[in-house]
Structure formats: structure tokens, C-alpha cells
C-alpha positions in Angstrom: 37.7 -40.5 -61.0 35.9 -37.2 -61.2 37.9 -34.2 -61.1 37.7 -31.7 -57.3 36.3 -28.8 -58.0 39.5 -26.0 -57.1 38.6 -23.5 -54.7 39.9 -19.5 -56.1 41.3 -17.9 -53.3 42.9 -13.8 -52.9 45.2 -13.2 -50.8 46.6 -9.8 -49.7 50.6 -9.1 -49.0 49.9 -6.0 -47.2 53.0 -3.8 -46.4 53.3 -1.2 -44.0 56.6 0.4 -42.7 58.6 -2.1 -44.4 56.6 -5.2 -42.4 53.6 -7.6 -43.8 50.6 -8.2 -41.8 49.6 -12.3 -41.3 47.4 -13.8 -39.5 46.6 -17.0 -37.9 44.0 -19.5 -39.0 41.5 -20.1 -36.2 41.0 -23.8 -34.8 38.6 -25.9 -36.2 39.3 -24.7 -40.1 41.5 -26.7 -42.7 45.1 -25.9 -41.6 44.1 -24.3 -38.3 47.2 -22.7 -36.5 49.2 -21.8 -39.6 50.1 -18.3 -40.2 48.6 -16.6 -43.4 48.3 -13.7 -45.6 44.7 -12.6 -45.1 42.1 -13.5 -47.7 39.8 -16.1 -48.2 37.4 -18.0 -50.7 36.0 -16.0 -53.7 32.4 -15.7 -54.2 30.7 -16.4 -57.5 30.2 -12.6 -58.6 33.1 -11.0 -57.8 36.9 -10.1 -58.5 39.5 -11.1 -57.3 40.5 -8.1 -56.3 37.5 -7.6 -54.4 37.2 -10.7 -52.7 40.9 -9.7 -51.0 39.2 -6.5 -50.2 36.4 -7.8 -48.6 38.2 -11.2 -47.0 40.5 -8.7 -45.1 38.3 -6.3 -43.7 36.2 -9.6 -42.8 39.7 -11.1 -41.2 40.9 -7.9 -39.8 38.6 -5.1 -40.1 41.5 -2.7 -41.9 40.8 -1.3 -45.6 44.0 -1.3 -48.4 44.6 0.1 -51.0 44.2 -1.2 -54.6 45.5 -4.9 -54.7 47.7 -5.2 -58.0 48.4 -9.0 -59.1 52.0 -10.1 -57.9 51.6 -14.1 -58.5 49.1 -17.2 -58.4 49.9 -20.6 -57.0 48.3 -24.0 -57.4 48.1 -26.6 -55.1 46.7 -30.0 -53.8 45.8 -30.7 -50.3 44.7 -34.4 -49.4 41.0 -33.1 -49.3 41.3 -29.8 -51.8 42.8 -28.2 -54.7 43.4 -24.1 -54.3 44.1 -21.7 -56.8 45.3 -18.4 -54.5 45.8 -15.1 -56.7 48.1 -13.3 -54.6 48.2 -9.8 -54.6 50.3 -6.8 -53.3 48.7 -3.6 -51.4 49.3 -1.7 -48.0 47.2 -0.2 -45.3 44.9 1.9 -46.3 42.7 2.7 -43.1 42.3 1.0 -39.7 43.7 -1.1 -37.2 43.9 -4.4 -37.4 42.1 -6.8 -35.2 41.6 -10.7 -35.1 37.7 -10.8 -36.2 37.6 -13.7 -38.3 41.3 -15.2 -37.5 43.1 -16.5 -34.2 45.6 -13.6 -34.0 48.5 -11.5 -36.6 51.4 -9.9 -36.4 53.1 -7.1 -38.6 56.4 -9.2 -39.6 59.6 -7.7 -41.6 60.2 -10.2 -44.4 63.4 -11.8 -42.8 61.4 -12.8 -39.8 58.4 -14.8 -41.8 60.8 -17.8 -41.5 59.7 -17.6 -37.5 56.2 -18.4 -38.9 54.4 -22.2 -40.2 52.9 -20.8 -43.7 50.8 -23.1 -45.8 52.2 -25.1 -48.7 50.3 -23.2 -51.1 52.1 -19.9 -49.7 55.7 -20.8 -49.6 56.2 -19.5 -52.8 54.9 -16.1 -51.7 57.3 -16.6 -48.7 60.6 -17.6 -50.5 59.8 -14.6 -53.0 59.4 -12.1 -49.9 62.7 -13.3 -48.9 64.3 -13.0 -51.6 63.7 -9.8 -52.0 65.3 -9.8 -48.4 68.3 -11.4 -50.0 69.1 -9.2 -52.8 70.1 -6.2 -50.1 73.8 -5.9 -50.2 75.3 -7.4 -47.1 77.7 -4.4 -46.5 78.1 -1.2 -48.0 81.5 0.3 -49.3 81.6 4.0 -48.2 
């Protein structure tokens, strides 16, 4: 059996004001309808880090700031394998708009659980809550 060839994707956890921008997947595209952090496939001559530049002006037509690493997941769909280097960075300029996805939404990290992510970005999810997690439940004055 010959091996699949595994897509590289970036991916861009953008945070402003203490929520992450995601967007939907537009119909007719493998796993239309699930909710995302922008990015997309990688082309043969770039970084990583500018592919999530470039797939999320593309998506949303905002620029970020510098994308630092925060994690990479592997994972095998039916039809593909992905390899999606996750990174972190904020708005830098713009407004977002659906260009190249159904829709987003600026989420705080407690609300992604509203949201049908991919299986290839639960990690990135559970990690985001987590975080959530951590925050003391009460404070003692």
C-alpha cells in the first residue's frame, strides 16, 4: 500500500481582547460547516509562518502579528493525513470579513465548547481551555 502524501497546514490562534477569532468552513470543502482557526494549505516555497500570514488575510482579510509556534498535530482523515503547525499571534490590522470562509466569530476560550472543531484541532481546543481552567474559581480577599 503506498503511503498518502500529508498535507502541512498553519494555523493562526489569534487573540484579541481576551477572545480567538474562528471561522467556518464554507460548503462544498472537506469538513464543510466546522468551525476553525484560520489557515490553510502550505505552498511549496514558503514558511510556515507565512503561509498562516497569507491563509488569513486570504480567509479574512485582517493582518497579525508575528506567528510564534505554540504546537503541531497529526492526524488521519478517511481520505487525508494533515500535519497543522499551530501558531499563536493577535490582530495586527483590519477587520475581519468572511472572504474565503462561511462566516467567524471572536469567541472567549470558555465558549469554543459552543463550536464543532475538527479532530485535528481538539487539541488546540482542550489546551485553550485549559488555560481557562487554571483561573482560580474564587478569590480570597
Amino acid at each position: 500500500m503506498a503511503e498518502r502524501e500529508i498535507l502541512q497546514v498553519a494555523a493562526a490562534v489569534i487573540e484579541h481582547r481576551g477572545r480567538y477569532l474562528i471561522t467556518c468552513r464554507e460548503a462544498g470543502v472537506h469538513l464543510a460547516g466546522y468551525w476553525e482557526f484560520p489557515g490553510g494549505k502550505r505552498e511549496a516555497d514558503e514558511t510556515f509562518e507565512a503561509c498562516a500570514r497569507r491563509e488569513v488575510f486570504e480567509e479574512v482579510g485582517i493582518e497579525i502579528t508575528a506567528p510564534k509556534p505554540l504546537t503541531v498535530t497529526h492526524y488521519d482523515y478517511p481520505d487525508r493525513s494533515v500535519e497543522l503547525h499551530f501558531f499563536t499571534c493577535s490582530l495586527f490590522r483590519g477587520e475581519p470579513q468572511p472572504l474565503g470562509c462561511e462566516d467567524f466569530r471572536w469567541v472567549r476560550p470558555e465558549e469554543l465548547t459552543g463550536y464543532s472543531f475538527p479532530p485535528a484541532d481538539q487539541p488546540v481546543v482542550a489546551r485553550l481551555l485549559n488555560v481557562v481552567a487554571k483561573e482560580p474559581v474564587c478569590k480570597r480577599e
